[in-house]
N, CA and C atoms as a LAMMPS dump frame, in Angstrom:
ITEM: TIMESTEP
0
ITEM: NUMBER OF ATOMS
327
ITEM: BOX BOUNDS ff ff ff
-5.0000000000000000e+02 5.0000000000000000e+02
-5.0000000000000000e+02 5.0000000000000000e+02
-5.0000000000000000e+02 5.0000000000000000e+02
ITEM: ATOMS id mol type element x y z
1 1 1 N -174.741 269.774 429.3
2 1 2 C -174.742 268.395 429.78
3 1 3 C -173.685 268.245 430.864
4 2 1 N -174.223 267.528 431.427
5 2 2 C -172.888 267.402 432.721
6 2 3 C -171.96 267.078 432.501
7 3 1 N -171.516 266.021 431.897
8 3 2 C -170.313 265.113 431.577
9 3 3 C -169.526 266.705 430.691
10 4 1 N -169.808 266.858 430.026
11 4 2 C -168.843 268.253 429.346
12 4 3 C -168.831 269.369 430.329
13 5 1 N -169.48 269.487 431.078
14 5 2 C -169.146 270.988 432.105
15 5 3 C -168.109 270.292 433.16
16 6 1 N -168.07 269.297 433.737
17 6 2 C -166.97 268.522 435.008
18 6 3 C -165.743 268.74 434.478
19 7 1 N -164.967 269.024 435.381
20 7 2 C -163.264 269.027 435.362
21 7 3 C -162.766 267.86 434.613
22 8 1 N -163.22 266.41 434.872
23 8 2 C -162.633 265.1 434.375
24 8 3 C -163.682 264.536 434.405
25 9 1 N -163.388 263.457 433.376
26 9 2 C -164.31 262.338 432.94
27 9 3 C -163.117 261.215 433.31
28 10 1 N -163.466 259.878 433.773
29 10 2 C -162.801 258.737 433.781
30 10 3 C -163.173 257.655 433.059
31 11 1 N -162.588 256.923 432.448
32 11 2 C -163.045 256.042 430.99
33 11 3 C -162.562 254.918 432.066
34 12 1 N -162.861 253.923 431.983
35 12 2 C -162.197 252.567 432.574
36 12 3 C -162.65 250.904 431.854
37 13 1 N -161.223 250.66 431.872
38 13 2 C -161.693 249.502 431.258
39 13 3 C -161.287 248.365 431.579
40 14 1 N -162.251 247.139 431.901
41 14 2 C -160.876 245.938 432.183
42 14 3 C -161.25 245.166 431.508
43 15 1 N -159.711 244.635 431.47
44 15 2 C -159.089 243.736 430.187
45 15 3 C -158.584 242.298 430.691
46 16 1 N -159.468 241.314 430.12
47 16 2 C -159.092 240.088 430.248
48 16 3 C -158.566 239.182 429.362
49 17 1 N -157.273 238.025 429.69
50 17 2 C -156.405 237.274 428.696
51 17 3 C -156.335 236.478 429.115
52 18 1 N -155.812 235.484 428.372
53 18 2 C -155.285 233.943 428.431
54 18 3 C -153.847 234.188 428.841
55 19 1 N -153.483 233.286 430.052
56 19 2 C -152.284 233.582 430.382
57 19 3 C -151.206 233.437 429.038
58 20 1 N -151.728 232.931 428.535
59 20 2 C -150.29 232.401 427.074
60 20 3 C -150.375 233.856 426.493
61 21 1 N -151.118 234.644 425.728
62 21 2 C -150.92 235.669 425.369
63 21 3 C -150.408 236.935 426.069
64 22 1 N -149.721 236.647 427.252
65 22 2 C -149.871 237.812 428.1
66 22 3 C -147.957 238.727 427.25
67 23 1 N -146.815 238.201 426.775
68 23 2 C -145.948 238.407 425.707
69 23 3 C -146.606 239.286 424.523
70 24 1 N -147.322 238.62 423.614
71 24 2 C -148.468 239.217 422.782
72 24 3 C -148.792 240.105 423.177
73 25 1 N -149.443 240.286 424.037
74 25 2 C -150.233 241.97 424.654
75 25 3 C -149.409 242.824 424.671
76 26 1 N -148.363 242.184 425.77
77 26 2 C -147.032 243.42 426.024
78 26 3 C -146.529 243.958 424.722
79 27 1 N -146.188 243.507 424.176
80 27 2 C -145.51 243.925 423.1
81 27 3 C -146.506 244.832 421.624
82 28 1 N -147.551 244.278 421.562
83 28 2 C -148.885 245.247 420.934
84 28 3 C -149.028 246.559 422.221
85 29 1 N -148.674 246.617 423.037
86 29 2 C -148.96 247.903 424.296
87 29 3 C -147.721 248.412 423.719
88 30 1 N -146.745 248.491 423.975
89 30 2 C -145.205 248.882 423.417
90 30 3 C -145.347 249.129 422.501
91 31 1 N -145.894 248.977 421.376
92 31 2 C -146.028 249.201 419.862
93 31 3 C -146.993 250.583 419.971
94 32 1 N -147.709 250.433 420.2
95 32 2 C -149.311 251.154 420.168
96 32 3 C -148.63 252.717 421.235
97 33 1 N -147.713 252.359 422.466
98 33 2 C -147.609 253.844 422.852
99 33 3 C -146.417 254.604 421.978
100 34 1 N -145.7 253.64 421.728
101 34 2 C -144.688 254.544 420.541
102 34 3 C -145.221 255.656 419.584
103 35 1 N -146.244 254.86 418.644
104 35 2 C -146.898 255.554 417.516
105 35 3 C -148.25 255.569 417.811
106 36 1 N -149.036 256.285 417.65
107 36 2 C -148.983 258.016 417.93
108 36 3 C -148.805 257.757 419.667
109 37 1 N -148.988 257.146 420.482
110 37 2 C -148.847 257.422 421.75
111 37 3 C -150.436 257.608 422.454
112 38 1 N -150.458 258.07 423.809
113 38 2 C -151.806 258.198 424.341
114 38 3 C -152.402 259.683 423.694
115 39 1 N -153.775 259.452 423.206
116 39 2 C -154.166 260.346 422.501
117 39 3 C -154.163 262.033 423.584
118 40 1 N -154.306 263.264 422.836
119 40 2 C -154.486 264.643 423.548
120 40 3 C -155.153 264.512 424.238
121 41 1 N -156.542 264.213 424.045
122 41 2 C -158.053 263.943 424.983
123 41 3 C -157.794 263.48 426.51
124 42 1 N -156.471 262.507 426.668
125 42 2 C -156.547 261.662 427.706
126 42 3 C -155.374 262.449 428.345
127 43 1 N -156.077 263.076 429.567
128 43 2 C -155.102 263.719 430.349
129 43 3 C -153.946 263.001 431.617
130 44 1 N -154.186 261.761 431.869
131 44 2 C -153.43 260.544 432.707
132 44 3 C -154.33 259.408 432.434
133 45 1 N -153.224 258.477 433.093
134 45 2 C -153.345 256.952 432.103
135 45 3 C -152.838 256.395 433.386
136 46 1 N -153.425 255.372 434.044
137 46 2 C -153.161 254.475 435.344
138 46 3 C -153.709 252.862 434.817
139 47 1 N -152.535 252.033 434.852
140 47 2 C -153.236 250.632 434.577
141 47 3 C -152.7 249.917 435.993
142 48 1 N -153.705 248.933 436.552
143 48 2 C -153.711 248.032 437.453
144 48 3 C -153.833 246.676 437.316
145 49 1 N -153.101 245.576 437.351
146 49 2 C -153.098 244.206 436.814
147 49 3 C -153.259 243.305 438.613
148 50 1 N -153.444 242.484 437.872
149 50 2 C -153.809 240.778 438.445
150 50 3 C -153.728 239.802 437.492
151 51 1 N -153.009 238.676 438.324
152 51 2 C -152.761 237.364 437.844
153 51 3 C -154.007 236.073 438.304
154 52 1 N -154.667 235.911 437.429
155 52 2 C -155.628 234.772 438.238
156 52 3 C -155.422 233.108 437.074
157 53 1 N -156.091 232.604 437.728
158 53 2 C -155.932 231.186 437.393
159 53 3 C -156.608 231.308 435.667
160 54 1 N -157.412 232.15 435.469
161 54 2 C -158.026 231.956 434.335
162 54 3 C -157.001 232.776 433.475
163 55 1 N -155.895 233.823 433.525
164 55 2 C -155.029 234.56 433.231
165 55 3 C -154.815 235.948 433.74
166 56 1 N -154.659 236.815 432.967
167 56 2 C -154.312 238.054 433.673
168 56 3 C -155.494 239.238 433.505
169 57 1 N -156.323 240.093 433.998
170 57 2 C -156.903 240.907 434.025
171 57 3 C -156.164 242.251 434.538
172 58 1 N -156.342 243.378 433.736
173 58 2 C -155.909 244.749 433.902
174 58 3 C -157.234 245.598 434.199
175 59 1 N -157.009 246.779 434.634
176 59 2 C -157.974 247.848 434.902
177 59 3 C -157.11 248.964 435.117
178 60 1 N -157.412 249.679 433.474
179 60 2 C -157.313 250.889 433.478
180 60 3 C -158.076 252.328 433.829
181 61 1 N -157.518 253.457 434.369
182 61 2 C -158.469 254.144 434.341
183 61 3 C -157.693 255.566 433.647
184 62 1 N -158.213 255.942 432.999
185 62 2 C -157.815 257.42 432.128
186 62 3 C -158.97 258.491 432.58
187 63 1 N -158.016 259.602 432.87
188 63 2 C -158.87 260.763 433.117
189 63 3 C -158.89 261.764 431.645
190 64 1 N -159.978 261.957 431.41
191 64 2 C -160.135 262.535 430.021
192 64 3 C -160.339 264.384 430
193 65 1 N -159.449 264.941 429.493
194 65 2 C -160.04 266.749 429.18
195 65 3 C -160.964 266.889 429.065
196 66 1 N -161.818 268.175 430.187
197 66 2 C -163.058 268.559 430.11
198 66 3 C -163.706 268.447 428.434
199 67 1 N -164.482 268.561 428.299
200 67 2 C -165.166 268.399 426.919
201 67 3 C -164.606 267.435 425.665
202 68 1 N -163.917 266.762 426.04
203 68 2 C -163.051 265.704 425.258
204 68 3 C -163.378 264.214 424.881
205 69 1 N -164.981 263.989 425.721
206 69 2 C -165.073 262.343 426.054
207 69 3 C -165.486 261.719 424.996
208 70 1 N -166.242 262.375 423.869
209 70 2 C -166.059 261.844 422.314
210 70 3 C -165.05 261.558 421.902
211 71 1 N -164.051 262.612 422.165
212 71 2 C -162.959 262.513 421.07
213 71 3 C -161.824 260.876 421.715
214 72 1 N -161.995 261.307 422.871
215 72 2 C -161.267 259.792 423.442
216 72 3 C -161.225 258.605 423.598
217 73 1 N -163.021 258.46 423.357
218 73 2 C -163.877 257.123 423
219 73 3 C -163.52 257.039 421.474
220 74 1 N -163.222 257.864 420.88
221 74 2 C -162.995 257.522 419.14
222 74 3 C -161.423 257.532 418.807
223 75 1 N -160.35 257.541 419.471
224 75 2 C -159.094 257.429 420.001
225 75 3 C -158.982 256.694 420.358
226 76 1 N -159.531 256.346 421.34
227 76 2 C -159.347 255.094 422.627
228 76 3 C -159.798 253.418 421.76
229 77 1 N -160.812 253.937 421.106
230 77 2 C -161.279 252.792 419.956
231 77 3 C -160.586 251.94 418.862
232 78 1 N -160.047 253.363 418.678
233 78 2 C -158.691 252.83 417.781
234 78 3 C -158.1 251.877 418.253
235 79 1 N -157.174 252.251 419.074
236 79 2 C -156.067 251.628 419.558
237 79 3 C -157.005 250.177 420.234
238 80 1 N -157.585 250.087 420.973
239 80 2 C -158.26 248.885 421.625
240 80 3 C -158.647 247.98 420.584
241 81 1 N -158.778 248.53 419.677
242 81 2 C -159.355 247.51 418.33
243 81 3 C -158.367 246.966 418.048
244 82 1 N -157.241 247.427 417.997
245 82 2 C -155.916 246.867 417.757
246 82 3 C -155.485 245.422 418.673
247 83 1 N -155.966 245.316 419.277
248 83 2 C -155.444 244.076 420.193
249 83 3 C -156.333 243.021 419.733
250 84 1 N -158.004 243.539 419.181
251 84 2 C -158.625 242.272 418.983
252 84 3 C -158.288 241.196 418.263
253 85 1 N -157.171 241.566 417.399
254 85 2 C -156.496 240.504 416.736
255 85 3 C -155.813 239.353 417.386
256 86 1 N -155.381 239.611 418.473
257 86 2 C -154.903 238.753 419.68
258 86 3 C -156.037 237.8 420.283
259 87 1 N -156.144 236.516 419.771
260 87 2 C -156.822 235.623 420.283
261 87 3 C -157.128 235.272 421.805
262 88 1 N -158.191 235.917 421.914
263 88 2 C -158.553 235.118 423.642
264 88 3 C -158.411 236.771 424.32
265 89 1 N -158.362 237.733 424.009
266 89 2 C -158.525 239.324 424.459
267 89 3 C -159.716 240.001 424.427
268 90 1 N -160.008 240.187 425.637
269 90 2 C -161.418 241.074 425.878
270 90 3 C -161.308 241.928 426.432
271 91 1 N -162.23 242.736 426.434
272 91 2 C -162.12 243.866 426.946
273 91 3 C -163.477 245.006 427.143
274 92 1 N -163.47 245.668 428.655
275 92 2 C -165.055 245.864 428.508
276 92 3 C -164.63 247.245 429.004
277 93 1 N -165.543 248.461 429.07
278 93 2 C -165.42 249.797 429.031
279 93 3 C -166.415 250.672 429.348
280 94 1 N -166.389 251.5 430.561
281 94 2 C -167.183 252.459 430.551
282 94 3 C -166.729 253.607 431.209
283 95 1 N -167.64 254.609 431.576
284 95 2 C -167.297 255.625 432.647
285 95 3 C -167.551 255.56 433.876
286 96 1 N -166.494 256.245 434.565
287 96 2 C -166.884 256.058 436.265
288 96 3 C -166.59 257.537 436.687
289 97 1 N -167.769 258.159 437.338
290 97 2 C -167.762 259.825 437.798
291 97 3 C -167.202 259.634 439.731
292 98 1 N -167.053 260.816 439.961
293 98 2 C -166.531 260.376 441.46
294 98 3 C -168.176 261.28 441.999
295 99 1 N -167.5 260.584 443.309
296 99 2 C -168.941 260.91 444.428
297 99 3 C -169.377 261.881 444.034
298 100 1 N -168.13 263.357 444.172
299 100 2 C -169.603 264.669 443.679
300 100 3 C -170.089 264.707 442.501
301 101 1 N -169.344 263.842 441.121
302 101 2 C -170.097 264.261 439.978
303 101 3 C -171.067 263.1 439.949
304 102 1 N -171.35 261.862 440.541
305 102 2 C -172.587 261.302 440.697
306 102 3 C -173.472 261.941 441.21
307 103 1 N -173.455 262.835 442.613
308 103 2 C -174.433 263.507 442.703
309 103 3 C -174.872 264.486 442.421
310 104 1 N -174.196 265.367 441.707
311 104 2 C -174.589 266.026 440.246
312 104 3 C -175.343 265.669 439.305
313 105 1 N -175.259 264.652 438.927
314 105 2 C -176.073 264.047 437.797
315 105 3 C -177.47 263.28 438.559
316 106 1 N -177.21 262.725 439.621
317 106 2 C -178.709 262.792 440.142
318 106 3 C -179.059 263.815 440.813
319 107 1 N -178.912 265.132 441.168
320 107 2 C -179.635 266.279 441.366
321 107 3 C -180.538 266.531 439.991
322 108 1 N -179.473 266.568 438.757
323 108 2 C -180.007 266.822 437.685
324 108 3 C -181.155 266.21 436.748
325 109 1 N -181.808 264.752 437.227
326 109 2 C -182.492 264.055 436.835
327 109 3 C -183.793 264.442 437.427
């Protein structure tokens, strides 16, 4: 399958809040990298924020170890579940391949 033969997989996710919880978050993020920390699977970790009128939105992107993208979606799950307790926190998630491994995967179709 393609996604397991490529060098990196990129998971990305953005995350939207109510400006009032944005204390709350920080401090569940601080908690959450202490113990256990960013899982093995995830080989770098880049988050990007904005402030908008409706509150704050982030976009992360993690590059994941070749053959690893199960194990990081079931890692990554963990910890993200952890915030749902935080009222007014969403959060949406998928993969993003770069130019040559998109056209990899449509050669392959």
């Amino acid at each position: 399958m393609l996604l397991k033969n490529k060098r990196r997989i990129e998971k990305n996710y953005l995350i939207l809040l109510p400006p009032q919880k944005n204390q709350e978050v920080v401090n569940k993020y601080l908690q959450l990298m202490q113990d256990p920390g960013m899982p093995s699977s995830v080989k770098s970790f880049k988050i990007y924020g904005k402030t908008t009128k409706d509150g704050t939105q982030s976009k992360s992107y993690l590059e994941v170890e070749p053959g690893k993208l199960n194990d990081a979606f079931t890692d990554l799950g963990v910890i993200m579940a952890a915030f749902l307790e935080i009222e007014g926190y969403r959060y949406e998630f998928g993969i993003a391949l770069s130019v040559e491994e998109s056209l990899a995967a449509l050669q392959q179709g």
